[in-house]
C-alpha positions as CSV (number, residue, x, y, z in Angstrom):
1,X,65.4,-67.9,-11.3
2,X,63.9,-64.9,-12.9
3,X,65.7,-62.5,-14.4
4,X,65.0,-58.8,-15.8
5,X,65.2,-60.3,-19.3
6,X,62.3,-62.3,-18.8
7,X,59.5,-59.8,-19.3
8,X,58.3,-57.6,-21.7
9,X,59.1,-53.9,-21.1
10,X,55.3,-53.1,-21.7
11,X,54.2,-55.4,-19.3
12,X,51.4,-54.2,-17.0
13,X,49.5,-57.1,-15.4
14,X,51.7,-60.2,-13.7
15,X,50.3,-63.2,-12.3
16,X,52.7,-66.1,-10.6
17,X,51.9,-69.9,-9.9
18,X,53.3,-72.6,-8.0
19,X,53.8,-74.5,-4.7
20,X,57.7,-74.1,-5.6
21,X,58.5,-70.5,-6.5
22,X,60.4,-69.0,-4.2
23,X,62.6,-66.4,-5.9
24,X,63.4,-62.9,-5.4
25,X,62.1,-60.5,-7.5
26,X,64.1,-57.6,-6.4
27,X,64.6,-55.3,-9.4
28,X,63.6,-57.9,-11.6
29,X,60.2,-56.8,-12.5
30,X,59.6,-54.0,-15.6
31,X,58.8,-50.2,-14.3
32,X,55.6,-51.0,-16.3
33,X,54.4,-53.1,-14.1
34,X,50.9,-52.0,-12.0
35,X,49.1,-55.4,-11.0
36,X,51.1,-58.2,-9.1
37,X,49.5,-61.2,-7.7
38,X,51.4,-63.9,-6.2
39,X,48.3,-64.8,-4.0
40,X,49.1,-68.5,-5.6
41,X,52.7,-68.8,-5.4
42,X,51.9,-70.6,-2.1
43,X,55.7,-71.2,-0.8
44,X,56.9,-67.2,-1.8
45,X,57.8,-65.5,1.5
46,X,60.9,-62.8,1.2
47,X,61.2,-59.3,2.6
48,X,59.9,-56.4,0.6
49,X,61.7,-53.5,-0.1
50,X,60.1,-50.2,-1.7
51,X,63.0,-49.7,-3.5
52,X,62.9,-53.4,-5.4
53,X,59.4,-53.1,-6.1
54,X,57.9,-51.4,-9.7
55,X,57.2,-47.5,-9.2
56,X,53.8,-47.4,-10.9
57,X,52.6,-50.6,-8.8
58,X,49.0,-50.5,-8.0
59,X,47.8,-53.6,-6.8
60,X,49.8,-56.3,-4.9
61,X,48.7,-59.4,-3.3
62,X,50.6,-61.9,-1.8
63,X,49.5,-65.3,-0.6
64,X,49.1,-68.4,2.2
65,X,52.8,-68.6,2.8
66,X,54.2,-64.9,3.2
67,X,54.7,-63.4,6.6
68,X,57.5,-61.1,6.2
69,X,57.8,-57.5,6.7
70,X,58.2,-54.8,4.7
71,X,60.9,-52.2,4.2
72,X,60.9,-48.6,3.9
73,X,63.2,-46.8,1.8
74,X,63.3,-42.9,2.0
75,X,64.0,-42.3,-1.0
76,X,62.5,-44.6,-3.2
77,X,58.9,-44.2,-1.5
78,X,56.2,-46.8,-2.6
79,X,53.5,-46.1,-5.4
80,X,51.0,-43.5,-3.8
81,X,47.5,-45.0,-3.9
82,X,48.7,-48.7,-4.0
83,X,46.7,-51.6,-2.5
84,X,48.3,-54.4,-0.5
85,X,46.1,-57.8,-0.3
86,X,47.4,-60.1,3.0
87,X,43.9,-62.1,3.2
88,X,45.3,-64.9,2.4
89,X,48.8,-64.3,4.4
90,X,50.3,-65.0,7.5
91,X,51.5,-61.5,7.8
92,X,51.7,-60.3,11.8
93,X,53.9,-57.4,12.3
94,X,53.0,-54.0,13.8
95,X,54.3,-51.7,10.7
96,X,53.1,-51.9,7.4
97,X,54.5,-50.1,4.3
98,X,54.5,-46.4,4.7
99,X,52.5,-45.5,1.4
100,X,50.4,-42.4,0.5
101,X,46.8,-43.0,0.6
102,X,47.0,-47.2,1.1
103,X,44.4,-49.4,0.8
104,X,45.4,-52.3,2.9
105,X,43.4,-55.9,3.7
106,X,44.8,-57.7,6.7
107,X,44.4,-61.5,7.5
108,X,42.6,-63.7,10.0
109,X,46.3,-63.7,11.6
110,X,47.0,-60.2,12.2
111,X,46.4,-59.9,16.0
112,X,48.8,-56.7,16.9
113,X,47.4,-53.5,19.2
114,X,47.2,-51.4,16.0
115,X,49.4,-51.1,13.0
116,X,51.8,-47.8,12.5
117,X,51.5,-46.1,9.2
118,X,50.6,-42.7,9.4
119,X,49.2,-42.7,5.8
120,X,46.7,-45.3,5.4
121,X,43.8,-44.4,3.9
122,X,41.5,-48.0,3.5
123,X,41.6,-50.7,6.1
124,X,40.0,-53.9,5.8
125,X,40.4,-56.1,9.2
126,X,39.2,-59.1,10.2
127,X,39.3,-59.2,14.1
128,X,37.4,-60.4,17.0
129,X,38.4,-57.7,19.0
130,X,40.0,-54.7,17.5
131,X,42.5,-53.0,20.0
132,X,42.1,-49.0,19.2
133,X,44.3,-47.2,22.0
134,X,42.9,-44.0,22.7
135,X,46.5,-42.3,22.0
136,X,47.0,-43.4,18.5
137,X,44.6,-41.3,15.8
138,X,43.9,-42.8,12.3
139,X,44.7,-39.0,10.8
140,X,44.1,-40.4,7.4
141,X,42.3,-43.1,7.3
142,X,38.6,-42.5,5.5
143,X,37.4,-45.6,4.5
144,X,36.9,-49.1,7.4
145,X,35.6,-52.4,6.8
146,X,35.5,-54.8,9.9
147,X,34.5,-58.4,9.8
148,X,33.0,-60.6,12.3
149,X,33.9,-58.1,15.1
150,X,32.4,-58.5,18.4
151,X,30.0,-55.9,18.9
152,X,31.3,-54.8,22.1
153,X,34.2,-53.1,20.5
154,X,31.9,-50.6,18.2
155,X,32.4,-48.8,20.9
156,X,36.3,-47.7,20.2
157,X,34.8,-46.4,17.2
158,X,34.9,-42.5,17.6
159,X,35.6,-38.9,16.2
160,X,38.6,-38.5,18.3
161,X,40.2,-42.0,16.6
162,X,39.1,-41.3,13.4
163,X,38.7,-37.8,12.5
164,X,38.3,-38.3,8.8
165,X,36.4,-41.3,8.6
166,X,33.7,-41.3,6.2
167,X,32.7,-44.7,5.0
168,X,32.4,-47.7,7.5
169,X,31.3,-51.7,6.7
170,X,30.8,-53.9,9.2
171,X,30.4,-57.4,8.5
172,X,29.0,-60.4,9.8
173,X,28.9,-58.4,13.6
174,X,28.9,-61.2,16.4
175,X,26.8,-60.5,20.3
176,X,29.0,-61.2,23.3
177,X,26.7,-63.9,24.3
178,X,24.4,-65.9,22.6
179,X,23.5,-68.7,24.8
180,X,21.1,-66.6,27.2
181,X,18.9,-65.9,23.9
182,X,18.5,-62.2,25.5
183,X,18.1,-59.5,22.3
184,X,21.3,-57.1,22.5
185,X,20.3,-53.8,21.6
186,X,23.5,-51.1,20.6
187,X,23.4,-46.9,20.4
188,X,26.3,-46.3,17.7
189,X,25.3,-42.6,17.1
190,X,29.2,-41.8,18.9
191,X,30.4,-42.8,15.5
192,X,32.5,-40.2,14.0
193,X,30.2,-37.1,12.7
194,X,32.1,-37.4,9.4
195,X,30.2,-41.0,8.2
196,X,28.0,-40.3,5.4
197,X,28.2,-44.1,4.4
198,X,27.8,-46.9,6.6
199,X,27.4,-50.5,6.1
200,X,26.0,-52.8,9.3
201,X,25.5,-56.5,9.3
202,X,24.8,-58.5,11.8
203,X,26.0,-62.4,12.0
204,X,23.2,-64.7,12.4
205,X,22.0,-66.2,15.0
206,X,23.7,-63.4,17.1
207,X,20.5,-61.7,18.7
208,X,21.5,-58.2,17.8
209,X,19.5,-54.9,16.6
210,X,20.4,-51.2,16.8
211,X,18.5,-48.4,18.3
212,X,20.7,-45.3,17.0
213,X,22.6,-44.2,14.1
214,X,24.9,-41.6,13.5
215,X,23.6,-38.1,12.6
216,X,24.5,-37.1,9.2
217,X,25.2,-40.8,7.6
218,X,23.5,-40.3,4.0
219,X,23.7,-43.7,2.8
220,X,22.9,-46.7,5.3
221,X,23.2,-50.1,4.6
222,X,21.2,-52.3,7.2
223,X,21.7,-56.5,7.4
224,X,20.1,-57.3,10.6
225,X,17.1,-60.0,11.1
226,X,16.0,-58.6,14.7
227,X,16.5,-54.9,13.6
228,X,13.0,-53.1,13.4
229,X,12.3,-49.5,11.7
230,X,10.9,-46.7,14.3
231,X,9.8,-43.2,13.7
232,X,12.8,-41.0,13.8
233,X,15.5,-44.0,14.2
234,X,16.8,-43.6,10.7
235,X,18.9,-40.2,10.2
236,X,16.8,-37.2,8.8
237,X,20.0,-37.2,6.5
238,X,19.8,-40.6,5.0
239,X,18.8,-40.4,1.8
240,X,19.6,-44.2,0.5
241,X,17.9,-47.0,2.8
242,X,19.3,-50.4,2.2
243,X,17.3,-53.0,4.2
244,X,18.5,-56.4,3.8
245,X,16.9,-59.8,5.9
246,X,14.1,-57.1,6.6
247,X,10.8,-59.0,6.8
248,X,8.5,-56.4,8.4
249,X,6.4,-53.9,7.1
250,X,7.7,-50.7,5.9
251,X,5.7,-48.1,6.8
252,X,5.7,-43.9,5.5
253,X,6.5,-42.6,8.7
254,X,9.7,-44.3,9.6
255,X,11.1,-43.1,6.5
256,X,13.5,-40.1,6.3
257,X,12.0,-37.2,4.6
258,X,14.8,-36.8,2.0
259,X,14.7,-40.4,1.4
260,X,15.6,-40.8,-2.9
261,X,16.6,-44.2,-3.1
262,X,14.9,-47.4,-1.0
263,X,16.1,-50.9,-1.9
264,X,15.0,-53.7,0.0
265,X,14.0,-57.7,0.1
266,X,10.3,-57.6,0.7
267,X,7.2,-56.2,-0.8
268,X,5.5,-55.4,2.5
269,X,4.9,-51.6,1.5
270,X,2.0,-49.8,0.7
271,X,3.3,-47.7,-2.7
272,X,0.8,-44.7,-2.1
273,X,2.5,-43.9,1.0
274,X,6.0,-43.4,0.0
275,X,8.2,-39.8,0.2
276,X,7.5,-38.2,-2.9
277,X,11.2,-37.3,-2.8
278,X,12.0,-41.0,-3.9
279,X,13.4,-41.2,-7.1
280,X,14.9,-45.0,-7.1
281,X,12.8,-47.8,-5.5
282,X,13.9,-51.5,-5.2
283,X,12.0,-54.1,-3.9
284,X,11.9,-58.1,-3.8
285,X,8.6,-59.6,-4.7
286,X,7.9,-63.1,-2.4
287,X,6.3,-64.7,-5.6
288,X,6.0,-68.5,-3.9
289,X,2.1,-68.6,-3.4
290,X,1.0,-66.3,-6.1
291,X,-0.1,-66.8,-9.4
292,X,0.8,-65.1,-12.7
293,X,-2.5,-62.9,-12.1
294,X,-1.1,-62.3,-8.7
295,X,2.4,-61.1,-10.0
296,X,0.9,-58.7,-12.5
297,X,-1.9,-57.2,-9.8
298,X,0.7,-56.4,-7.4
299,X,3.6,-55.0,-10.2
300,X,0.8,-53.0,-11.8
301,X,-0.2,-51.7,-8.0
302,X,2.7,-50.8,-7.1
303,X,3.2,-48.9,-10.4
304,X,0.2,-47.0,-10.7
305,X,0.3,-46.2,-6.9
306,X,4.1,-45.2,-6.6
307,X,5.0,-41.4,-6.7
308,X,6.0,-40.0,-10.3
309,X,9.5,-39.1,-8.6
310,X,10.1,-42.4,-9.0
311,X,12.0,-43.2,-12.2
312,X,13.8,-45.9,-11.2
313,X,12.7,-49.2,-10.1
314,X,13.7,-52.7,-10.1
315,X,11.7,-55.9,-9.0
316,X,13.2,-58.8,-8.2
317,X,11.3,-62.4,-8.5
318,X,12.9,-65.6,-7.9
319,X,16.3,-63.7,-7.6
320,X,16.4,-62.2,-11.1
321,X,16.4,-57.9,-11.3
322,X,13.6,-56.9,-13.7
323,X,15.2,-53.2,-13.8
324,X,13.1,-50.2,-15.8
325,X,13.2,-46.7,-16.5
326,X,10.0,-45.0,-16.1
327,X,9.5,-43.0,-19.5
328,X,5.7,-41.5,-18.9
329,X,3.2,-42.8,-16.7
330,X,2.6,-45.5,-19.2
331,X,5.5,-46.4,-20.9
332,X,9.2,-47.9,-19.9
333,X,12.6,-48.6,-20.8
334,X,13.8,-51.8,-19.9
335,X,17.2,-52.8,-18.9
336,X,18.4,-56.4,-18.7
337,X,20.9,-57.4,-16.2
338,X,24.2,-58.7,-18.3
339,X,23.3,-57.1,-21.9
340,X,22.9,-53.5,-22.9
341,X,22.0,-54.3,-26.7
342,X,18.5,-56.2,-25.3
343,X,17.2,-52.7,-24.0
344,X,14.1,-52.1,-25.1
345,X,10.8,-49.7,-24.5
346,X,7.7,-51.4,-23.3
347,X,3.9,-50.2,-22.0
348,X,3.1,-50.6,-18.2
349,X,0.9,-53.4,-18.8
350,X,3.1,-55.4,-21.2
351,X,6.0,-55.1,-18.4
352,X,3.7,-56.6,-15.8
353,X,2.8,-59.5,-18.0
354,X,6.7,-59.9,-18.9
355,X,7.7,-60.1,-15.6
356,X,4.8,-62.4,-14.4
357,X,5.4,-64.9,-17.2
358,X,8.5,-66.1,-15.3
359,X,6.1,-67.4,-12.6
C-alpha cells in the first residue's frame, strides 16, 4: 500500500503500472504533484475526491477499469485548468468534477443526456448521437471535438447551446444511410457565430459533402473525399484553407480573398493564379509517374509562378515535408523536419534538384 513516505516531495510527473494496483491514493500523493497517469493500472477503480487529490494537478488520466464518480468538495476545489483523460474508462455518470476551465475526454461508454458541470471549458466526446437538450447551455465551454457522430445531430449544434464556442473538430463524421449510395449534402452555417476554427471530417465510405459553412470561421479544416470547392462556398473570412483527401482542381476563384495560408494534398493548381494575399502555401506533389526532370519542372513552376507574398512553402513528395523560407526571388532557407542545426541557405535551382533527387 502506498504511503506519503514513498515519494519525493519534489515530485512532479507520476506514472503507475499494474493489473493488481488497487490502492487508495487519498492524501498520499506530494502537493508537487501536476501529471498523474494511471491509464495502465488496469484493475484501479476508487471514488475521487477533490480534497484527496494534489492542488497543483494538471493532468489526470485514468484507465480500462475505472468507472467511479467523482466528488466535489467546497472547499478544497480541484486545480483550475486541469485535464481529466476517461478514453480508456468505463466512466458513465451524468456529473463530472466541477473544475474551472476543464478539459475533459469522455469514453466510447459515456452514453448520458448531457453531463452537468457548469465550468467545462474542452470537451472531447465520442458519440453516435449526442443528446444536446435545448434547456441546458454550455455557458463556458469554447473548445468541442466530436468523433464518429452521426451527421444528423450537427444540427443540435447552435449559438443558443453554445454561446462561447469558438473552436470545433469533428472527426470521422458518419451519413445516416449508406446502403442507398445517395450523396448527403449538409448546410452547417447555424453553427454558433463565435467559431473562428473548425475542423470537419468525414468517415469514409459515408457519402457526405457540405454546401455551407459558418460566416466568420477563419481557419477551416476540410477532410471530405465527395466535398467540392464552389465560388463563394468557403467564408470571405477564412484565411487558412486546409483541404485534405481533396483530389480536384483548385481553382483562383473559389478562394477567399484574404486567404494567407493554403495547405493541401494535391498539386492540381495553377501558381499564377493564386491570392496575392497568400503568404504560406502547402501542397503535396503526386511524384508516381514523373521523373526527376519532371519533379524539378513543376517545383521550379510553381516557384517562379507563385506570388512573392508567399514566403512560406512546403512540398511534400513521397510523404516527406521539403519546408523553405523564401529569402529573395532566388534564394532559400531550408528547414529540415526533425533537426534545426541542418538549416541551411540554398538557390532556387539547387532546391529543385535537392528535392527531385529523392525521386
Amino acid at each position: 500500500m502506498p504511503t506519503s513516505q514513498m515519494f519525493p516531495a519534489t515530485l512532479t510527473s507520476l506514472f503507475i503500472s499494474g493489473e493488481t494496483f488497487t490502492h487508495s491514493l487519498d492524501n498520499v500523493l506530494p502537493a508537487s504533484i501536476t501529471f498523474l497517469d494511471l491509464s495502465q493500472a488496469y484493475a484501479w477503480n476508487l471514488p475521487i475526491k477533490a480534497a484527496a487529490m494534489p492542488p497543483r494537478l494538471k493532468f489526470l488520466i485514468l484507465g480500462e477499469g475505472f468507472e467511479q464518480g467523482f466528488e466535489d468538495d467546497n472547499r478544497h476545489p480541484w486545480p483550475r485548468g486541469i485535464t481529466i483523460n476517461l478514453k480508456l474508462t468505463k466512466f458513465n455518470h451524468p456529473v463530472i468534477p466541477n473544475a474551472q476551465d476543464l478539459t475533459l475526454y469522455l469514453p466510447l461508454t459515456f452514453n448520458q443526456e448531457w453531463i452537468q458541470c457548469p465550468n467545462i471549458q474542452t470537451l472531447y466526446l465520442n458519440m453516435a448521437t449526442p443528446r444536446f437538450h435545448s434547456d441546458i447551455v454550455c455557458t463556458t465551454l469554447k473548445r468541442l471535438v466530436l468523433s464518429d457522430m452521426k451527421a444528423h445531430a450537427l444540427m443540435f449544434i447552435t449559438q443558443s447551446r453554445f454561446p462561447i464556442l469558438e473552436s470545433i473538430e469533428i472527426i470521422r463524421l458518419v451519413s445516416e444511410d449508406q446502403q442507398h449510395g445517395d450523396l448527403i449534402s449538409l448546410e452547417i452555417a447555424s453553427m454558433p457565430l463565435t467559431l473562428n476554427a473548425m475542423v470537419i471530417g468525414v468517415k469514409s465510405p459515408s457519402q457526405v459533402t457540405f454546401t455551407s459553412f459558418p460566416q466568420g470561421v477563419v481557419r477551416l479544416t476540410i477532410d471530405c473525399e465527395y466535398f467540392r470547392l464552389s465560388k463563394g462556398l468557403i467564408p470571405s473570412s477564412v484565411n487558412k484553407l486546409n483541404l485534405i483527401n481533396y483530389n480536384h482542381h483548385v481553382h483562383a476563384d473559389v478562394l477567399p480573398h484574404a486567404l494567407t495560408s493554403l495547405d493541401m494534398d494535391n498539386d492540381k493548381f495553377d501558381p499564377s493564379t493564386l491570392p496575392n494575399t497568400l503568404k504560406s502555401l502547402s501542397y503535396y506533389l503526386n511524384a508516381d509517374d514523373l521523373s526527376k526532370s519532371d519533379v524539378y519542372n513543376s517545383i521550379s513552376n510553381v516557384i517562379d509562378n507563385m506570388p512573392m507574398s508567399i514566403t512560406k512553402l512546403c512540398v511534400a513528395l513521397f510523404g516527406s515535408p521539403y519546408r523553405v523560407r523564401r529569402i529573395s526571388n532566388t534564394m532559400f532557407f531550408y528547414i529540415p523536419k526533425f533537426s534545426l542545426q541542418s538549416c541551411f541557405f540554398i538557390s532556387k535551382d539547387s532546391l529543385c534538384q535537392f528535392i527531385s533527387s529523392n525521386i
